[in-house]
N, C-alpha and C positions, 0 to 999 in steps of 0.2 A: 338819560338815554332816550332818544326820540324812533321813531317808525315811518317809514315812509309808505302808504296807504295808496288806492286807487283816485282818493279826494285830499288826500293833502300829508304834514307831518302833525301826528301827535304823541302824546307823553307817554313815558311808561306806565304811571299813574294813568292816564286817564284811560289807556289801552286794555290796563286789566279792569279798571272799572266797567268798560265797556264791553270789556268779553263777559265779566259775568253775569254780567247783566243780562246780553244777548243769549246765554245759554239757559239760564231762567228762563226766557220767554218762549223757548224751543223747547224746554221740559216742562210745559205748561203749570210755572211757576212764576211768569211773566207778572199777573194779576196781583199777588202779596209783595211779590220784590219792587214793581213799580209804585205800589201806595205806599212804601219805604221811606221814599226821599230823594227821588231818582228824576222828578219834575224838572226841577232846577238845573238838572242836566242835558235836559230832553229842551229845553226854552233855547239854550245858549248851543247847545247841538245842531240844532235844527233851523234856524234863525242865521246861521256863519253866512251861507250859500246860497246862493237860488239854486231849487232844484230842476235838473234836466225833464223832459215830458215822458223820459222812458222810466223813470225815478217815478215819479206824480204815479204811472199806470202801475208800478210795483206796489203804491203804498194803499192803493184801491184794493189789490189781491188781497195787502195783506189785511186790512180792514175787514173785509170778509171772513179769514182768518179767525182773527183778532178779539171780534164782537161779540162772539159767543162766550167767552170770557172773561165778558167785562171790562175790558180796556175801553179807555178813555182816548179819543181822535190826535189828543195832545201826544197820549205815551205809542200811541202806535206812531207818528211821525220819529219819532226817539227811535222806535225801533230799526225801522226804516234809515235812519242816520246809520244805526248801526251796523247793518247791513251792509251798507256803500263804505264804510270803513272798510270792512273785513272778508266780504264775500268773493275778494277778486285777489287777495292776497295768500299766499300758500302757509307762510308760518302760522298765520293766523286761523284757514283752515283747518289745520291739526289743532291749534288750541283751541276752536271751537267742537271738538268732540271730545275735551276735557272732562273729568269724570264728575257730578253732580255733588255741585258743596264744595268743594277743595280748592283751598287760598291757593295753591301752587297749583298750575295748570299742566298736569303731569298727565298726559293722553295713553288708551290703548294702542293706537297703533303705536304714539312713539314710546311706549314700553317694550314692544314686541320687536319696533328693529331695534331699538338698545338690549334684548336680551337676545338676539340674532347676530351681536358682534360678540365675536369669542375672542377671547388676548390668545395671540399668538407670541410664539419664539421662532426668528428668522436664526436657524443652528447650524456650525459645520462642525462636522464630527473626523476628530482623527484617530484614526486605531496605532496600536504597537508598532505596525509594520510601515505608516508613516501614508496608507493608504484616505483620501479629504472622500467626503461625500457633504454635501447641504442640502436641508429640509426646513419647511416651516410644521410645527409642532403645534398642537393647542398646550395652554401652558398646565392645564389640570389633568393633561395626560403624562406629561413630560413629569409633575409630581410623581404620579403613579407609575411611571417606568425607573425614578429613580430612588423611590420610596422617600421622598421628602414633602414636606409641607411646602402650603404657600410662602410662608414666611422667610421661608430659607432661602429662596430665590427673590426676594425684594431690590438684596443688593444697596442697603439704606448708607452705607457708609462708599464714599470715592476710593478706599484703598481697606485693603482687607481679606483676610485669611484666616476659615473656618473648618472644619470638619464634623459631618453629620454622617451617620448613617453608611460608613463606610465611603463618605465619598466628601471631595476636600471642594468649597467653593469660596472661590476667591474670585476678586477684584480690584483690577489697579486702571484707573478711570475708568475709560471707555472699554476694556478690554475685561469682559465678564468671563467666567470660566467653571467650567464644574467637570473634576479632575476624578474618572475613576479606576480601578486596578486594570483594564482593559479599552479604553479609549477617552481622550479628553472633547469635550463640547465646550464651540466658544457659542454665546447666545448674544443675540443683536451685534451680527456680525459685522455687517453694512455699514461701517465707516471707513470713508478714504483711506488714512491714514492705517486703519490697522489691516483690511484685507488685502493688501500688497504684504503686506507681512507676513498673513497667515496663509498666504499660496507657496510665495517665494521662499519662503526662510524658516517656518516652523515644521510645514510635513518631513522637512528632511531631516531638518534636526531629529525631532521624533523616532525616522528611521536609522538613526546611526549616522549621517552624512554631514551633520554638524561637527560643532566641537564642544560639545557637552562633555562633561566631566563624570556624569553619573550614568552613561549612558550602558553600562553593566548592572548598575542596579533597577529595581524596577519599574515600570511603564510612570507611576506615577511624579519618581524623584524627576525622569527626565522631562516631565511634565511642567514643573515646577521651575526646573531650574532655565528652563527654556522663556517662561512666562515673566522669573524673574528677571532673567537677562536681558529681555526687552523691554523691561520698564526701565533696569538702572542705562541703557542704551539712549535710550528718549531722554532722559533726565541729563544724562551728560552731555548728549547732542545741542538742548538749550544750553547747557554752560558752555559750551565750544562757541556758540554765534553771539552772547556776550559778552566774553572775556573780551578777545579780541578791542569790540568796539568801546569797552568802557575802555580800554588802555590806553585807545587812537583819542579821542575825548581826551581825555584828561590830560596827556600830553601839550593837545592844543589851548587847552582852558588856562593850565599852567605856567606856562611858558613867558618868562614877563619880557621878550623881544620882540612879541606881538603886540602891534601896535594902534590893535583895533579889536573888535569882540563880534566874535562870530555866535550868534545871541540861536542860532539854529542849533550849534553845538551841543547849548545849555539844555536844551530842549532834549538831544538825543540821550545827554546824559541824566537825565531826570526819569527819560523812558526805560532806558537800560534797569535803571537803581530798581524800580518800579519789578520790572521782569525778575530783578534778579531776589527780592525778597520774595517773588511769587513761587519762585525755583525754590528757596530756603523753607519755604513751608509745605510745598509738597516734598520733598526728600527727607523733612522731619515727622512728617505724617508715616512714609514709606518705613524710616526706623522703625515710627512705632509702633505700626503692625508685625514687626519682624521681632521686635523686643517684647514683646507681648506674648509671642510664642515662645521665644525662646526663654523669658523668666518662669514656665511651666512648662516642668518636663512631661508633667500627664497630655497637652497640649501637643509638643513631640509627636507622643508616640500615635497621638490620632490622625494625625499625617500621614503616616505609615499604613495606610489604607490595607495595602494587599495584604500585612500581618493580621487584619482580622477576619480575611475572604479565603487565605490559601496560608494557613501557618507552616507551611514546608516549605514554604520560599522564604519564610521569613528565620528561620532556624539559623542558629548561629553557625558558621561556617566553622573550616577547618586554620581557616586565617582569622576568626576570631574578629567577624564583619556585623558588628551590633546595627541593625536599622535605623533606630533610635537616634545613634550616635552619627551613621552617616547625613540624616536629614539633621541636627544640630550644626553641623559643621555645617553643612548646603548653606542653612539660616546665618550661619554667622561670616560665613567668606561675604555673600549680600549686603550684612547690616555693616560691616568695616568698607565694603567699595562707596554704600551710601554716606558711611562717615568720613569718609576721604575726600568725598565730591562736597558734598555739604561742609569742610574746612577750608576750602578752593573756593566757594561763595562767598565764606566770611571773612575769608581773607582780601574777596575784591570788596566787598563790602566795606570793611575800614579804609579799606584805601579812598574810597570814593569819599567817606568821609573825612578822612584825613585831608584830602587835598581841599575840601571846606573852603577853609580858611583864606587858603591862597588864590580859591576863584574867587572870594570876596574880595579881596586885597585889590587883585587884579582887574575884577567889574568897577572899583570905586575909584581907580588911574583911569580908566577910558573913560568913564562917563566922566570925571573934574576934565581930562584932555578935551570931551568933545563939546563941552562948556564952554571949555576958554577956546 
């Protein structure tokens, strides 16, 4: 890595050599770090360039400076090199009020703006009644409003489904969530793709004006089930813009009346196959967050948020309406749509493989044709 300077480019290496150097001689430590072995750098420093007359008139000042501590005319030219490196450059700047001794040039002030940035959460909040509000949050307050740790909010897995504390947070890509008995927060809202969705098509659902299924049982089933449905929604939508074109492909690849190879074809069809094992692995990811919950029923019932905030809602009905059991079922209508769609992949899957054989067959007639 190089630097580009007021007098020229030089190294990383030689940049920190020379900042610490420079800052030594400014903590009036010049005097033992230069009888060090710092000459040799001071010769070849100072030697590169002819210096300007406004240069010459700086390294008189600093000579005055200088002398009273014993510097030698040699190491004060060095200093003065280093100088004209750094004193007109602003990184460098800040690394020259680096703190005394430390190999890493870790400065006061740039501690003080890095500890003047606070992480934020860009959040839209929807309540029961389907009513959006968005705020930016600091994230250590957001903790403490929702009585979770840091950890809980990291988000370290692409797809996933937990419950903490009374409140369920999940993720399925881009779309972060933290579901509680009285309103859902998406966080790091601001993606294309998902805040057309969450104007358009979630607050309503939320409010009743969708077609959720659970939307009699509590805030947070229809929460979930809203969340789910737009990921198995995304997931099928990539399988809808594949199928199609693996079908058109392969027809043309196959085909032994064609009497030429349309080599662009091969191309589309490598790209497809590409997409479509990419689709088989996030929908097997998606199972298996969903199978994960559902081979633990103690998992279950911590879903069921509002049963540990309001147990009168959660009380078994006169129809005999177990929570438990309702969010089981939610999980498994999901994990069967995903296994439905994921045998729809592999089934184009083989095909593409299958037909192998015969785009080979048929690449090795056009290219002997386009021999002879």
């Amino acid at each position: 890595m190089n630097f580009e300077t007021a007098s020229g480019r030089i190294s990383w290496m030689e940049a920190a050599v020379l900042t610490r150097t420079w800052l030594r001689v400014f903590k009036e430590q010049a005097a033992a770090t230069l009888q060090e072995g710092s000459l040799r750098l001071c010769s070849r420093a100072c030697t590169s360039r002819r210096r300007s007359k406004g240069v010459r008139a700086y390294e008189r000042n600093l000579s005055a400076v200088c002398a009273p501590a014993g510097i030698q005319p040699q190491q004060q030219l060095f200093a003065s090199r280093m100088n004209r490196y750094f004193c007109h450059t602003n990184a460098f700047n800040v690394a020259l009020s680096s703190v005394k001794g430390s190999r890493y040039y870790s400065t006061e002030p740039l501690q003080s703006t890095l500890a003047s940035v606070v992480p934020m959460f860009s959040v839209m909040k929807f309540d029961e009644a389907g009513n959006v509000s968005s705020f930016e949050r600091k994230k250590t307050e957001l903790f403490q409003e929702l009585g979770l740790q840091a950890r809980d909010l990291r988000f370290q897995h692409l797809t996933s489904i937990n419950a903490k504390n009374n409140c369920i947070i999940l993720r399925m890509e881009i779309l972060k969530a933290v579901i509680t008995p009285k309103y859902l927060l998406i966080l790091d809202y601001r993606q294309p793709n998902l805040e057309c969705w969450l104007l358009n098509e979630l607050a309503s659902q939320l409010a009743g004006d969708g077609q959720l299924v659970t939307y009699s049982l509590p805030f947070e089933f229809r929460a979930i089930e809203a969340i789910l449905q737009h990921r198995m929604n995304t997931l099928q939508a990539r399988l809808n813009e594949i199928h199609p074109q693996v079908l058109e492909t392969l027809d043309a690849l196959v085909d032994p009346k064609l009497l030429s190879l349309d080599r662009s074809k091969l191309h589309v069809l490598l790209q497809n196959s590409k997409n479509l094992s990419e689709l088989e692995t996030d929908v097997k990811v998606f199972k298996e967050a969903l199978l994960k919950i559902l081979d633990e029923e103690k998992l279950i019932e911590e879903l069921c948020v509002t049963k540990w905030s309001e147990t009168q809602v959660f009380e078994k009905s006169s129809k005999g309406i177990d929570p438990a059991e309702e969010m089981e079922l939610l999980l498994e209508n999901y994990y069967r749509q995903a296994e439905d769609l994921a045998n729809t992949a592999r089934e184009l899957k083989v095909l593409i493989n299958d037909s192998e054989s015969i785009i080979f067959i048929n690449l090795d007639r056009w290219v002997e044709d386009e021999a002879g």
